[in-house]
C-alpha positions in Angstrom: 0.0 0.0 0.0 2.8 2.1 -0.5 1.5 3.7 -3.4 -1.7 5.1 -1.7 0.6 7.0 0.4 2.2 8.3 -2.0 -1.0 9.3 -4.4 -2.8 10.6 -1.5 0.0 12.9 -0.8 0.2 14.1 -4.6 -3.3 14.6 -4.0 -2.7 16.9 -0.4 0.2 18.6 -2.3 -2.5 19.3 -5.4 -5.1 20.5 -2.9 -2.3 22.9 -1.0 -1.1 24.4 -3.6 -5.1 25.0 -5.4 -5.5 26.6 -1.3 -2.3 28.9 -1.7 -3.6 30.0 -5.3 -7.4 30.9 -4.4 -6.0 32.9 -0.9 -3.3 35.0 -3.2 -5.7 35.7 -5.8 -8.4 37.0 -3.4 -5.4 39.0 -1.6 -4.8 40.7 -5.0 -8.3 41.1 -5.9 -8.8 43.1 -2.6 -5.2 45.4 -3.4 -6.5 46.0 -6.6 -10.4 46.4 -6.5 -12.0 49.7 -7.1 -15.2 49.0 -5.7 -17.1 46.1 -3.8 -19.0 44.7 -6.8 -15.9 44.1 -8.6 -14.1 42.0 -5.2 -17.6 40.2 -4.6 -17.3 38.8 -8.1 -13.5 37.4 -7.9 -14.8 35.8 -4.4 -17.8 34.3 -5.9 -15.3 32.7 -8.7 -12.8 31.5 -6.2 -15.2 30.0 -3.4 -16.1 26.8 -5.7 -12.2 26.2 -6.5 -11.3 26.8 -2.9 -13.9 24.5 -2.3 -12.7 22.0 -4.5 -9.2 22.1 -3.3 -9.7 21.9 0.1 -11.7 18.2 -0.8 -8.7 17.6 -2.8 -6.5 17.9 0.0 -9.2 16.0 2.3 -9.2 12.7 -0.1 -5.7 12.9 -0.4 -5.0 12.9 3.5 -7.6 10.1 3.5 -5.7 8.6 1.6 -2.2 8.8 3.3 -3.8 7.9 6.3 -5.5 4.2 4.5 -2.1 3.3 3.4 -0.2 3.7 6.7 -3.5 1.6 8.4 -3.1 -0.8 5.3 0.5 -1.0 5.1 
């Protein structure tokens, strides 16, 4: 079970790195944003990928953590 570990920690890595992405593009948007509108629309496009990374990261710990109890 080796490999599980290993996948699920591509998988955590994946996840961390979509996490990192959707937290600097928010701290742009809010440098850069003229008015509120224009930020609530950036956050509304990067809550469903932040979303998605986070379950990313989730599986992929899950994942770690079935190949140590397998292995």
């Amino acid at each position: 079970m080796d490999w599980l570990v290993w996948v699920g920690a591509a998988l955590s890595l994946a996840g961390l790195l979509g996490l990192v992405w959707c937290i600097v593009t928010v701290w742009k948007a809010r440098r850069s944003a003229a008015d509120d509108e224009a930020l609530r629309a950036i956050v509304r496009r990067v809550v469903p990928l932040n979303m998605a990374a986070l379950g990313l990261s989730v599986l992929g710990l899950m994942m770690v953590i079935l190949g140590i109890f397998l292995g």
